[in-house]
ROVOMI-407585 format. One record per residue (C-alpha): x, y, z; residue number from 1. Coordinates in pm, 1 decimal. Each point is the difference from the previous one (the first is absolute). Layout:
! residues N
+----------+----------+----------+-----+
|       px |       py |       pz | seq |
+----------+----------+----------+-----+
|        X |        Y |        Z | NUM |
...
+----------+----------+----------+-----+
This chain:
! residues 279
+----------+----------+----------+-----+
|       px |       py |       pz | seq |
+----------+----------+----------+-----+
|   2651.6 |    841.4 |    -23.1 |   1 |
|    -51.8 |     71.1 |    390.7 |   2 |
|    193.7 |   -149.3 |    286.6 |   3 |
|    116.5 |   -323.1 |     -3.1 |   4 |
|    -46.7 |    -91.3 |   -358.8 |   5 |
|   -382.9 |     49.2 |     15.3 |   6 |
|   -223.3 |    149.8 |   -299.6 |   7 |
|   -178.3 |    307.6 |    -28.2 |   8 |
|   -307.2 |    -45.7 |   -113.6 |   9 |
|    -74.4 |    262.6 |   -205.5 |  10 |
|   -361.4 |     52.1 |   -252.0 |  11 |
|    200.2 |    -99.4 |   -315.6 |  12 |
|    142.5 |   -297.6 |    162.0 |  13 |
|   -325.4 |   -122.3 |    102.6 |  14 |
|   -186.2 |    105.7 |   -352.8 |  15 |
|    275.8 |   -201.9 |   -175.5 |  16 |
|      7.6 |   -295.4 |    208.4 |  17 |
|   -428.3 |    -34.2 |    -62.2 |  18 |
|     45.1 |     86.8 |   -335.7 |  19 |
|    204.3 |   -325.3 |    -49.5 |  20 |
|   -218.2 |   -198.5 |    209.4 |  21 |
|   -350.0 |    100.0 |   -173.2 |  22 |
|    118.3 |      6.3 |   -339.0 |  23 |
|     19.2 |   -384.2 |    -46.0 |  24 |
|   -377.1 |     23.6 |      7.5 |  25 |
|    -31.8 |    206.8 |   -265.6 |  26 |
|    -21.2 |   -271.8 |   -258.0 |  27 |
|   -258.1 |   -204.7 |    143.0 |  28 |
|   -314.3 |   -100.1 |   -196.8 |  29 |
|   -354.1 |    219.8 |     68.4 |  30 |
|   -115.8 |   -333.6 |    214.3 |  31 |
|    250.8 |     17.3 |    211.7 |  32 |
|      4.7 |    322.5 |    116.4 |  33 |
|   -371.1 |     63.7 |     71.8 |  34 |
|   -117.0 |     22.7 |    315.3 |  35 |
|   -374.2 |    -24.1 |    129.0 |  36 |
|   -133.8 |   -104.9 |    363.1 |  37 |
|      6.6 |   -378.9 |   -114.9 |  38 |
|    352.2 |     51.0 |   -114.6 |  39 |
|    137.5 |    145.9 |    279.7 |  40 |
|   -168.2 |   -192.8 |    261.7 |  41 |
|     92.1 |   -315.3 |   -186.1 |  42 |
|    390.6 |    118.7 |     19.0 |  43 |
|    -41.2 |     66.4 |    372.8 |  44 |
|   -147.9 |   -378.3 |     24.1 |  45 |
|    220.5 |   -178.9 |   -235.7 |  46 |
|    307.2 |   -132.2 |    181.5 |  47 |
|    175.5 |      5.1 |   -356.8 |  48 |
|     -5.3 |    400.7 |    -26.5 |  49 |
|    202.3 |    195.0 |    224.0 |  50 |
|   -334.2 |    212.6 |    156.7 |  51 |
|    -42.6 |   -334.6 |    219.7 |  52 |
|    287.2 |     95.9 |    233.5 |  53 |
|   -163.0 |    273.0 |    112.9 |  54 |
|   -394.0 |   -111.8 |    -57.9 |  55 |
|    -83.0 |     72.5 |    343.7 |  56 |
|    160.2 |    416.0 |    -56.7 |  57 |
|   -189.4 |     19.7 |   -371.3 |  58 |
|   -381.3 |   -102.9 |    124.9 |  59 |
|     20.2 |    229.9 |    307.9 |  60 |
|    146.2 |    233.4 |   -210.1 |  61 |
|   -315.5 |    -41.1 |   -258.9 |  62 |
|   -217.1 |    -19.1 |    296.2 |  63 |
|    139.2 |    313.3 |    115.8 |  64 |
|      2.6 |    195.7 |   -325.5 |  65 |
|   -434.6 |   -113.1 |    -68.4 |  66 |
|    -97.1 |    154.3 |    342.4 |  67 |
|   -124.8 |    267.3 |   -167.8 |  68 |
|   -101.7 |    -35.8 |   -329.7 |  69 |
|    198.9 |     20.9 |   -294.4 |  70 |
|   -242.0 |     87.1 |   -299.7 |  71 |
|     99.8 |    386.4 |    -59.1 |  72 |
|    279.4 |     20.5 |    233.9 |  73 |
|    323.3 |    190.0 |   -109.0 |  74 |
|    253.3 |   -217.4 |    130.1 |  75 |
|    393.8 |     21.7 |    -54.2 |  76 |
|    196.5 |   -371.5 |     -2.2 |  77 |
|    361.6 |    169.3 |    175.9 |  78 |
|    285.8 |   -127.9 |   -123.9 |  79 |
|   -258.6 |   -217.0 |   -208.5 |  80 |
|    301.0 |   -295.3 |   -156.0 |  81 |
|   -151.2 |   -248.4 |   -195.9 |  82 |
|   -335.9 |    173.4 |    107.8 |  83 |
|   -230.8 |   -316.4 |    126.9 |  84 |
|   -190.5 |    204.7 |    233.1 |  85 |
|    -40.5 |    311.5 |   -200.1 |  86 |
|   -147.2 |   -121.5 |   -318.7 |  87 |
|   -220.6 |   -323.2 |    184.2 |  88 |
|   -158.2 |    392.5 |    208.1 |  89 |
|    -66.0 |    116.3 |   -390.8 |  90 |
|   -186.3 |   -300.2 |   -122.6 |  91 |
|   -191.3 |     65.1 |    306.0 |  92 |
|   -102.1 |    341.6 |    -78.3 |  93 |
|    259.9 |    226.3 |    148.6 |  94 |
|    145.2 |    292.2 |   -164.0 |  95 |
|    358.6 |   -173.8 |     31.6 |  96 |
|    396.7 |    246.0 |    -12.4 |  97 |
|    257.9 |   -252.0 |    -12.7 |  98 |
|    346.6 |    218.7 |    147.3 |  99 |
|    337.3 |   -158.1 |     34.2 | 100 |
|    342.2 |    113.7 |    -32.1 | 101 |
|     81.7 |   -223.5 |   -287.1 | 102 |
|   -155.0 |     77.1 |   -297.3 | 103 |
|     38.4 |   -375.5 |   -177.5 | 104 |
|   -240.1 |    -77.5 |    316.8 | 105 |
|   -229.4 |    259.3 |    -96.1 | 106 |
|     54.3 |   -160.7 |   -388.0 | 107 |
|    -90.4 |   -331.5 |    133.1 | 108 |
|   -260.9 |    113.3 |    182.2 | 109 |
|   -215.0 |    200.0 |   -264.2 | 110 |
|     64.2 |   -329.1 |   -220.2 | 111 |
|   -180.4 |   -199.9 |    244.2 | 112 |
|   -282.8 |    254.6 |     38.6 | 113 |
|    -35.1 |     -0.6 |   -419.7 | 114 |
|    -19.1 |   -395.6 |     48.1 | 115 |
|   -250.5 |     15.9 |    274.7 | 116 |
|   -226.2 |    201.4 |   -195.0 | 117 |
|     48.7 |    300.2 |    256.0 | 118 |
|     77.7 |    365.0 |    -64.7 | 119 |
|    264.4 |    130.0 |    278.6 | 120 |
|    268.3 |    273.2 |     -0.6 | 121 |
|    372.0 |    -65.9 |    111.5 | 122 |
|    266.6 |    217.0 |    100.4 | 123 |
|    383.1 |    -41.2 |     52.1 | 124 |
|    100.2 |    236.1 |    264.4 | 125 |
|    175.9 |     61.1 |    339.0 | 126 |
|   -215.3 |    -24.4 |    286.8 | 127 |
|    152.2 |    280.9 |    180.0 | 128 |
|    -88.5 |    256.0 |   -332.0 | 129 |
|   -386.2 |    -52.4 |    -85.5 | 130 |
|    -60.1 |    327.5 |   -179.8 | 131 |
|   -157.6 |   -188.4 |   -286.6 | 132 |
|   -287.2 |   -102.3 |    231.2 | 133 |
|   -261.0 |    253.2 |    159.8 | 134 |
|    -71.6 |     30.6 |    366.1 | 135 |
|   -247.0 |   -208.2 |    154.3 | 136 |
|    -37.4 |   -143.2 |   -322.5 | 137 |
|    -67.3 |   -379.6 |    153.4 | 138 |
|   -229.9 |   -207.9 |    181.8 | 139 |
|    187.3 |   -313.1 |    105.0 | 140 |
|    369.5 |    -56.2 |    -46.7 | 141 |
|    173.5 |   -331.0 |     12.7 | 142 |
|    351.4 |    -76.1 |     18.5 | 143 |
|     96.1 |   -402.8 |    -15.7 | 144 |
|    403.1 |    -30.4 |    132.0 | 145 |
|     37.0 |    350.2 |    -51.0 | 146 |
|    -52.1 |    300.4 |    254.2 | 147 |
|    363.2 |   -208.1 |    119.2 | 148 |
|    169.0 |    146.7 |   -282.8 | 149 |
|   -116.2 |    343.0 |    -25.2 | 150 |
|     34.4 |     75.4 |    369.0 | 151 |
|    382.7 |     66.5 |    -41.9 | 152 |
|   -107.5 |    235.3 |   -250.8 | 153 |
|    -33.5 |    390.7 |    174.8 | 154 |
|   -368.9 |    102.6 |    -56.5 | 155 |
|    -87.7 |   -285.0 |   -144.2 | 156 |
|   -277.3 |    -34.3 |    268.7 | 157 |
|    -84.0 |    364.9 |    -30.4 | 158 |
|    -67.1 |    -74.4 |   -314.9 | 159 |
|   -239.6 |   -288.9 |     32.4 | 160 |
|   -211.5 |    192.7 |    255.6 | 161 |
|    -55.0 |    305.7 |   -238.7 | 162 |
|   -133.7 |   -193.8 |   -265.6 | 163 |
|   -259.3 |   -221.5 |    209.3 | 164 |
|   -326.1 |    182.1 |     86.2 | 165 |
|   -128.9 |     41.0 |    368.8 | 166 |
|   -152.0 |   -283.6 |    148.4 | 167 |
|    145.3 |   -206.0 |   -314.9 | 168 |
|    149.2 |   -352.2 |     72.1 | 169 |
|    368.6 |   -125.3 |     30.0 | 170 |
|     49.2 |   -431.8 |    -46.3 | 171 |
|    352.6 |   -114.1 |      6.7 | 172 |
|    123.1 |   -366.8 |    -47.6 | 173 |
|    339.9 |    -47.7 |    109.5 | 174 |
|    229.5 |   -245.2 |    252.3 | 175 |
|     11.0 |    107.3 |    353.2 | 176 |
|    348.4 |    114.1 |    166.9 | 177 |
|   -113.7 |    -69.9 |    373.5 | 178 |
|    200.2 |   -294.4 |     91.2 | 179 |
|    379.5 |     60.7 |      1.5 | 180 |
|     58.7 |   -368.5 |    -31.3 | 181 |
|   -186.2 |    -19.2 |   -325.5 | 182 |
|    176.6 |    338.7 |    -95.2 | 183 |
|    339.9 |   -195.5 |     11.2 | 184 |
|    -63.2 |   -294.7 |   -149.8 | 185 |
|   -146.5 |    190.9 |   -328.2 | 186 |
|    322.2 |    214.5 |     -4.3 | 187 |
|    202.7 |   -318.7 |     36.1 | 188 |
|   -270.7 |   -168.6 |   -268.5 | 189 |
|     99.7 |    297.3 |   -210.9 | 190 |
|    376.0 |     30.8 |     67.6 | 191 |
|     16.5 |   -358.8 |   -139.0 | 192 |
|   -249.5 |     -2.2 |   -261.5 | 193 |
|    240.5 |    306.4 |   -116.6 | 194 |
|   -298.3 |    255.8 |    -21.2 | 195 |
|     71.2 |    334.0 |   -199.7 | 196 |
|    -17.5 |    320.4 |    266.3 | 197 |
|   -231.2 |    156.0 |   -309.3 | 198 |
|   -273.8 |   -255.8 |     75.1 | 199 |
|    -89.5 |    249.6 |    279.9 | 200 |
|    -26.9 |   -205.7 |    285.8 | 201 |
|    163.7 |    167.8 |    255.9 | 202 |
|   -303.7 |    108.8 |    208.0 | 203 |
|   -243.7 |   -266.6 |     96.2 | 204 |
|   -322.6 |    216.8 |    157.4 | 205 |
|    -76.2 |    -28.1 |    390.3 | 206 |
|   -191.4 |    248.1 |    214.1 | 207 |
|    311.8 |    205.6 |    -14.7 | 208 |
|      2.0 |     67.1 |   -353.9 | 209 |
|   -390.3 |     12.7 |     -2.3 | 210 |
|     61.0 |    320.9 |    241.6 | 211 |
|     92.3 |    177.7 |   -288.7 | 212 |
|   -371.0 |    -22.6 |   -160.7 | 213 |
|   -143.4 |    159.1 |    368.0 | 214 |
|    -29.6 |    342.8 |   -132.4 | 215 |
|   -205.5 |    -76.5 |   -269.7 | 216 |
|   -181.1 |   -311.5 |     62.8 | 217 |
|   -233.7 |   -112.1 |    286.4 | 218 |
|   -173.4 |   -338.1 |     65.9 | 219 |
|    317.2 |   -151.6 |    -49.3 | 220 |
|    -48.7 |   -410.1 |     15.4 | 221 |
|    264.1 |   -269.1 |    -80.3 | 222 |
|   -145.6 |   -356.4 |      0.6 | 223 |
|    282.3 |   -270.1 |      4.7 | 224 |
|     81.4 |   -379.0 |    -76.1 | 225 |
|    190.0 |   -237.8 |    -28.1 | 226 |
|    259.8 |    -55.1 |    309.1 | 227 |
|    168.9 |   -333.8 |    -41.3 | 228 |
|   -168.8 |    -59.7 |   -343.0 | 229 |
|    251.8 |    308.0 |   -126.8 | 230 |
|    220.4 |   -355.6 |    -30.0 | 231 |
|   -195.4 |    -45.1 |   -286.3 | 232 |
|    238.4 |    223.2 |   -196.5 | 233 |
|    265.4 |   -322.8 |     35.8 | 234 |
|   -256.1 |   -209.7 |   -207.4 | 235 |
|    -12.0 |    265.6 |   -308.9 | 236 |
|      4.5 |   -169.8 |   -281.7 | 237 |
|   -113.3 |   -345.8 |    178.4 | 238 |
|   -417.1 |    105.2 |     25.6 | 239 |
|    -66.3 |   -226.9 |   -267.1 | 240 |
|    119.5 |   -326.5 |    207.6 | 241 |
|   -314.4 |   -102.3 |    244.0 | 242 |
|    206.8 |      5.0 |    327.9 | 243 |
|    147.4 |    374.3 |    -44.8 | 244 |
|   -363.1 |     89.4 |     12.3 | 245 |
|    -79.9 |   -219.5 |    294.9 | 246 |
|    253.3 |     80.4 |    161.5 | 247 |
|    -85.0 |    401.0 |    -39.0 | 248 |
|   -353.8 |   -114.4 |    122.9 | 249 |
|    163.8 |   -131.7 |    273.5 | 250 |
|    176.4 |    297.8 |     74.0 | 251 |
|   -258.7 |    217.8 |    -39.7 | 252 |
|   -249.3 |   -172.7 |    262.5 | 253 |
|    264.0 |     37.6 |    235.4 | 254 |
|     47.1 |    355.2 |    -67.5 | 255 |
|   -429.7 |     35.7 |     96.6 | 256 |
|     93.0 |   -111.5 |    345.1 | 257 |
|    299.4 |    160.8 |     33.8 | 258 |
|   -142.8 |    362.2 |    -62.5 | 259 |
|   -345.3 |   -149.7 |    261.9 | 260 |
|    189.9 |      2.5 |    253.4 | 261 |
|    233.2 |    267.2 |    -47.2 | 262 |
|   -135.0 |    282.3 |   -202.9 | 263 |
|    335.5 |    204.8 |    -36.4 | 264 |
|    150.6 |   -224.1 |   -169.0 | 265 |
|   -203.4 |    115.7 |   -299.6 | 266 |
|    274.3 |    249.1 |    -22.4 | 267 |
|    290.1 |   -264.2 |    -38.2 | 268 |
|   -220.3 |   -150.5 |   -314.4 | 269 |
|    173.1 |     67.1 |   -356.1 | 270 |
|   -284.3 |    145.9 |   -220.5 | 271 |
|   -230.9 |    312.7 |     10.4 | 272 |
|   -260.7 |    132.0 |   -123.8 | 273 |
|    -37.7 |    389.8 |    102.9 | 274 |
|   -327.8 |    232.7 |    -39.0 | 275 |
|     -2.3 |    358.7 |     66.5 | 276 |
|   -241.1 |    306.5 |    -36.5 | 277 |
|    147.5 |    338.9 |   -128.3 | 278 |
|    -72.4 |    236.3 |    233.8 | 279 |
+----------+----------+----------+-----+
């Protein structure tokens, strides 16, 4: 414990709270674990699956992570989870390295890949301690809700650079920590929802976390959404009823005018989705 009561977040406390969290979907049947283009784009559309909170964030994500091709590529899925992303790039043709620091999310995640027909390779580590993995060894690395964790790690970024190639490509998928107000109101969310300090959400990325990548990445991009729609986290678990997803709509068309007539704003909007270039 630190000051006033609050947690150190330590490696093993994070490992052991994922492990508990993953682990429940361990026992699921072959069907519902695989995971193909149809699959996942039908989660990100279906306001009955979780994805459709955040459908927006997931197809610019996929739009971002097929602007180069992914046939051949060595890609590593960063703190991969459940591992959506990473094993819908390996039915696609990509050379896929699923990495996170919980190694029942690394199970998981080589389960789905054996019931999507897909060879990958997984590996439970630290992001600050890559040794296992060779320099330059990758052509496109994506991290979905996690570069936020492994920033409070020391070398942790270090360590991503050395194993990306020169010119190879960084896409990260993550909420956006520009506007204070919205900053408060998910530590309040949080503080009442009774959130465990191990989920690692103590750093939400802005441009002065992003600083950090600046010695190793150029063309550094951050397309945002969602301003007022961010209220659509309120109306979790209410997607299914037909006015929740007006009513997003609604919010959403507002947001389009909003960020017409003033552009910064973009920066006060609640999700992300990052590309960089290693240097």
């Amino acid at each position: 414990m630190a000051g006033a009561g609050k947690t150190v977040v330590t490696s093993d406390l994070e490992r052991g709270f994922y492990d508990g969290q993953y682990a429940q979907f361990l026992t699921l049947p072959d069907h519902a674990l695989r995971i193909d283009r149809q699959v996942l784009e039908g989660n990100i559309e279906s306001p009955a699956h979780p994805f459709y909170e955040r459908a927006w964030l997931y197809r610019a994500s996929m739009r971002a992570l097929e602007a180069e091709p992914l046939p051949g590529r060595k890609v590593l899925d960063y703190g991969c989870g459940p591992a959506d992303f990473g094993i819908w790039m390996a039915t696609e043709g990509a050379a896929v390295t699923l990495l996170d620091l919980s190694p029942t999310a690394v199970e998981l995640g080589l389960k789905r890949a054996q019931a999507s027909g897909v060879d990958v390779r997984g590996i439970a580590a630290d992001a600050s301690c890559l040794n296992m993995l060779g320099p330059g060894e990758f052509d496109l690395v994506f991290a979905c809700a996690a570069l936020h964790h492994t920033l409070k790690y020391p070398g942790a970024v270090e360590e991503l650079a050395r194993i990306m190639k020169p010119g190879s490509r960084l896409v990260l998928c993550e909420t956006w920590g520009g506007n204070p107000l919205l900053n408060t109101a998910r530590k309040l969310h949080a503080a009442i929802r009774g959130e465990a300090a191990e989920q690692g959400e103590d750093i939400i990325l802005s441009q002065a976390e992003l600083r950090a990548l600046a010695p190793f990445f150029s063309e550094v991009r951050v397309e945002t959404r969602n301003l007022l729609a961010m209220g659509k986290r309120l109306l979790r678990g209410r997607f299914e009823k037909p006015w929740a997803r007006a009513l997003v709509r609604a919010l959403e068309r507002i947001d389009g005018a909003l960020l017409a007539l003033a552009p910064p704003l973009r920066n006060w909007c609640g999700e992300a989705v990052i590309t960089a270039r290693r240097k």
